[in-house]
N, C-alpha and C positions, 0 to 999 in steps of 0.2 A: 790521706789525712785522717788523726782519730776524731769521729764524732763522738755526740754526746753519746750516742750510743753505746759505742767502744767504752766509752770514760767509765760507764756505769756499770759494764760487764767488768769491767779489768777491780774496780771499785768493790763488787759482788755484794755481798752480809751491810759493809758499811756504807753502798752509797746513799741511799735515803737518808742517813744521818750526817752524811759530810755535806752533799748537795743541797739538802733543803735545811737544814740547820739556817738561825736564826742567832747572832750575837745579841745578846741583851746586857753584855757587862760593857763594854766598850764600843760608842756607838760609830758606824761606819763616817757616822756625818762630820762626827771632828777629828777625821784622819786626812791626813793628805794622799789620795791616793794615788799610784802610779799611772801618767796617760803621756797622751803624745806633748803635752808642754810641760811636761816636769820641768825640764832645766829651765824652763822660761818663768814656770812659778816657783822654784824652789832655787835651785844655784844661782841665778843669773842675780837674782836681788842678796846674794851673800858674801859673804868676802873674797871668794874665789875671781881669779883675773880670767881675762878673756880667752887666754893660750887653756887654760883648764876648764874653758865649759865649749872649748872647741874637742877635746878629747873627751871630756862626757860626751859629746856629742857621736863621736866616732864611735863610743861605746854603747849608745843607749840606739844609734840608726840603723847599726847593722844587725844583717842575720835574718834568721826567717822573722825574730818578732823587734827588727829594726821601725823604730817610730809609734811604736805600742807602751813604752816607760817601763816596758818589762825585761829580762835579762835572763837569758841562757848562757852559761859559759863551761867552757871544758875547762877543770882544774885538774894538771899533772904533776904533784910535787912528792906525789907517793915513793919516787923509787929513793929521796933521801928519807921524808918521816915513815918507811915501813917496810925498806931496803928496796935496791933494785929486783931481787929474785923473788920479794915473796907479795912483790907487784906485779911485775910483769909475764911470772910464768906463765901464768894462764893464756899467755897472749904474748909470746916474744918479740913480735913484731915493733912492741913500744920499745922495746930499748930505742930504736932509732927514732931522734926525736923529733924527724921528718914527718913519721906516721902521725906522733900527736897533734900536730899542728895540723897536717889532712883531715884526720877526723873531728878535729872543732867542725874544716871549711865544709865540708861534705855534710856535716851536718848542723849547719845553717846558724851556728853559734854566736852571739855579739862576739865574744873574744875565746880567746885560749889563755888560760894562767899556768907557768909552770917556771921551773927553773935558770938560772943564769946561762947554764954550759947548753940545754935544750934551745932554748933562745938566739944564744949566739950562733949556734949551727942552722940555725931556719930562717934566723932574721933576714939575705937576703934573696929568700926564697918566698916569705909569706909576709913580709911586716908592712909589706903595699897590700897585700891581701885580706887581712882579720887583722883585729886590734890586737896588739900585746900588751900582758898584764904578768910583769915581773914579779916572781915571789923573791922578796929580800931576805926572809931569816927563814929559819928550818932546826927541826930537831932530829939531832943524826943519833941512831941506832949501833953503831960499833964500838963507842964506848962501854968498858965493861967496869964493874955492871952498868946496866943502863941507867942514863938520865935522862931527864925531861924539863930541860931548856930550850928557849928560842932562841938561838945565836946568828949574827949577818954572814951572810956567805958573798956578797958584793955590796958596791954603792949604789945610790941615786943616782949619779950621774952616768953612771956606768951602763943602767938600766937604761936612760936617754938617751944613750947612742947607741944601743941597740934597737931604736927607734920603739919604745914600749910606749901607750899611752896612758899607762896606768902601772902604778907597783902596789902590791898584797905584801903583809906581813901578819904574823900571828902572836898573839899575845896570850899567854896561857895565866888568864887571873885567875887570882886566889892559890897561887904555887910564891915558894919563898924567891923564887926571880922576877916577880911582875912587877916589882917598882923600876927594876933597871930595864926593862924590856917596854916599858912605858915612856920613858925619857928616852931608850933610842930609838922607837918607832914613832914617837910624836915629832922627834927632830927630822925624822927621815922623811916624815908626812909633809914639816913646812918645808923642805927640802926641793922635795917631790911637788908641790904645788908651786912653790917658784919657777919651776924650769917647766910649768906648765903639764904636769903632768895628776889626772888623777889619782885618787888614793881607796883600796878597801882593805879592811882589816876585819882580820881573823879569828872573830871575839870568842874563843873555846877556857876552858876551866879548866884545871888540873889541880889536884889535890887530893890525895890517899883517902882525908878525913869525910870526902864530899860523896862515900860511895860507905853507905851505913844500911838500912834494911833496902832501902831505891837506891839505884846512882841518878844523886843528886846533880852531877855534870848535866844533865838535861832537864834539869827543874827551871818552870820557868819564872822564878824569881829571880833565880841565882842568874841564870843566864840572860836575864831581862836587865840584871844591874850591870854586867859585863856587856851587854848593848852598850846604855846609858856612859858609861864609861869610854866606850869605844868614840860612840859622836860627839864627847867633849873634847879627844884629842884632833875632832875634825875630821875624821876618815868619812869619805865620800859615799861608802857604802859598806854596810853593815854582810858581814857573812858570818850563818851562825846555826848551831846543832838546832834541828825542830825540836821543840819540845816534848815531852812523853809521861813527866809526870809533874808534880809541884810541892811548896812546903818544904826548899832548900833551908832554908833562914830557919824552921822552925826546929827541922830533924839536927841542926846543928846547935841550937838552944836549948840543951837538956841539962840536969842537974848544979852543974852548981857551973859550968861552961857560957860564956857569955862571948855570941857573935854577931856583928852586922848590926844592922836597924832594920825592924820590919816594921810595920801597920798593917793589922787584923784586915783591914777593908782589902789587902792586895788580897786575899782568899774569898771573904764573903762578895764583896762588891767587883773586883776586878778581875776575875777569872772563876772560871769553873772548873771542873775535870774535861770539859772536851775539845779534845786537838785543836780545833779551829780556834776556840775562846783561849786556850796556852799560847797558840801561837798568836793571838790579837795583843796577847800583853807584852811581847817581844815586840813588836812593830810598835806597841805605845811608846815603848821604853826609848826609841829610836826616835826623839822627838814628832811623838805623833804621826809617824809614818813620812814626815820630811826627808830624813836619810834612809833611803832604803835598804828593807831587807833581805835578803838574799839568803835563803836556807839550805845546809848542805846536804846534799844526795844520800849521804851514810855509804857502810860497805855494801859488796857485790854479797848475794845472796843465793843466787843462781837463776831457776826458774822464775822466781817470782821479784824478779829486779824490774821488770815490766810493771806491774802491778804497784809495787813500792814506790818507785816512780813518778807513778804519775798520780797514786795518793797522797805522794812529798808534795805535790805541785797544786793538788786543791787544795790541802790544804793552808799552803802558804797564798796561796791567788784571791783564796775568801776570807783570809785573815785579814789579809789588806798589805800584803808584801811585793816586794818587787822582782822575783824571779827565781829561779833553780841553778845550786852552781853543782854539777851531777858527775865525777871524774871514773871511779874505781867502776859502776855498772855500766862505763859504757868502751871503757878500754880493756876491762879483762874479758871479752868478747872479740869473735869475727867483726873486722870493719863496718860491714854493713848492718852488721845486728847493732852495731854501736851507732850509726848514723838511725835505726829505727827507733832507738829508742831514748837517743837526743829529740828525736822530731816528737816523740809521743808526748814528752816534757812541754815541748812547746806548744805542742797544740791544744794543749790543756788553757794555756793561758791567752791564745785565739780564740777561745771556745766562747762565743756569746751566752750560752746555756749554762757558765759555768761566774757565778756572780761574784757580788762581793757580800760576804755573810751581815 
């Protein structure tokens, strides 16, 4: 297990500043944060039915940080958004979507999220096993040129009897398809809740004009209102880029161009420039940290995916979020290096040593 020690080595230059950091824009006390009665103070008083806080349930029990309100999960959908080959060479063994499903269990994951065809070949191998989490739409790569839509590749219902208790879809706002990709992901969501099944969504940007001197796709304004948007269509949990820099709304407000709605206060008064305090204003955006957040892994990097890691994971854990969903750093690896360093994610969020900012 990594201790704090570990945390701090692996951390190097930045730990004293991620560790002992202090929010003062957003205070922890009017967050809700993730613990072992989430669903008892958060879902169970909201409109969600019994059959969907029994699959929260199943989602938020299991794993090594089963009963913590936190969430590890393996997400495999890379081989449609980024091709089979130039996901899994590094690691052929994924093609068979047996392994993926191993390596969530091996490494002590609440669930696995990954594709329809993946799924139906594992379901009855694993789905009494780890919870499944259906991805519904995807953006396929062989059309030429490329585009960058979210189109369904199955149903809701379909994902139900592959025994999932939970379905994912992605919604690429701020791209000229997010209104249609709004209405068929909100409909799939009350869909998906009828039949008792949870819901997160995949709240990432797209847009050419959103990458000007920063790529804006990780400002956390822009991606704080892409939360907010996300939990008004009801998605149960929030997954979403950490933040890295900020002042989307602004860089897009230039000259005689008129975007959005901002308020000065979201820069002076609600964030700062550092990580933890970017990533505090995505979990506000999430109604107050009620719907949790879930921030993704990013790509494999190589050596330093360890370290990456498990600095994604402070600082989502002291922002005030509710777990790491970590896919590409730990399947384009040997199995076991990938079980080491799912477990080093999670033990970050074990960690007593490791607060809330």
């Amino acid at each position: 297990m990594l201790t704090i020690d570990g945390i701090q080595s692996l951390l190097g230059q930045e730990s004293d500043s991620l560790l002992q950091h202090t929010c003062n824009t957003i205070s922890k006390d009017v967050l809700q944060l993730p613990g072992a009665n989430t669903i008892d103070e958060v879902y169970a008083l909201s409109n969600r039915g019994p059959q969907v806080l029994r699959s929260l349930g199943q989602l938020f029990n299991h794993g090594r940080l089963g009963g913590t309100g936190y969430l590890s999960i393996l997400p495999v959908d890379q081989g449609i958004e980024h091709s089979g080959g130039a996901s899994f060479a590094k690691n052929p063994a994924y093609f068979n979507p047996l392994n993926i499903t191993k390596l969530a269990v091996e490494g002590g994951c609440n669930a696995v999220a990954t594709t329809f065809g993946a799924l139906a070949l594992a379901s009855r191998h694993y789905a009494h096993k780890i919870p499944f989490i259906v991805k519904l739409n995807h953006n396929e790569l062989l059309t030429y040129p490329n585009k960058f839509d979210q189109v369904m590749f199955g149903s809701v219902r379909d994902a139900w009897n592959l025994g999932a208790v939970a379905v994912g879809a992605t919604i690429y706002f701020g791209s000229e398809q997010s209104d249609r990709q709004i209405v068929e992901v909100s409909r799939a969501f009350e869909e998906a809740h009828s039949l008792g099944m949870a819901t997160i969504l995949w709240c990432y940007l797209r847009n050419d004009a959103f990458k000007k001197d920063k790529d804006y796709h990780l400002s956390a304004d822009l991606t704080g209102q892409a939360n907010h948007i996300g939990v008004t269509i009801q998605a149960d949990i929030i997954k979403q880029k950490q933040p890295e820099n900020n002042g989307g709304y602004k860089a897009l407000n230039t000259g005689n161009s008129s975007y959005g709605k901002l308020d000065e206060r979201i820069y002076t008064q609600l964030t700062t420039d550092h990580p933890i305090d970017l990533c505090r204003y995505q979990v506000a955006n999430c109604y107050m940290g009620r719907i949790g957040l879930i921030n993704s892994g990013g790509a494999s990097s190589g050596e330093k995916d360890m370290a990456d890691a498990v600095r994604s994971a402070v600082i989502n854990k002291r922002a005030g979020g509710a777990g790491l969903i970590s896919g590409r750093k730990a399947f384009q690896r040997p199995m076991q290096e990938g079980v080491q360093l799912l477990n080093a994610i999670q033990d970050v969020y074990l960690a007593k040593d490791v607060t809330i900012a």
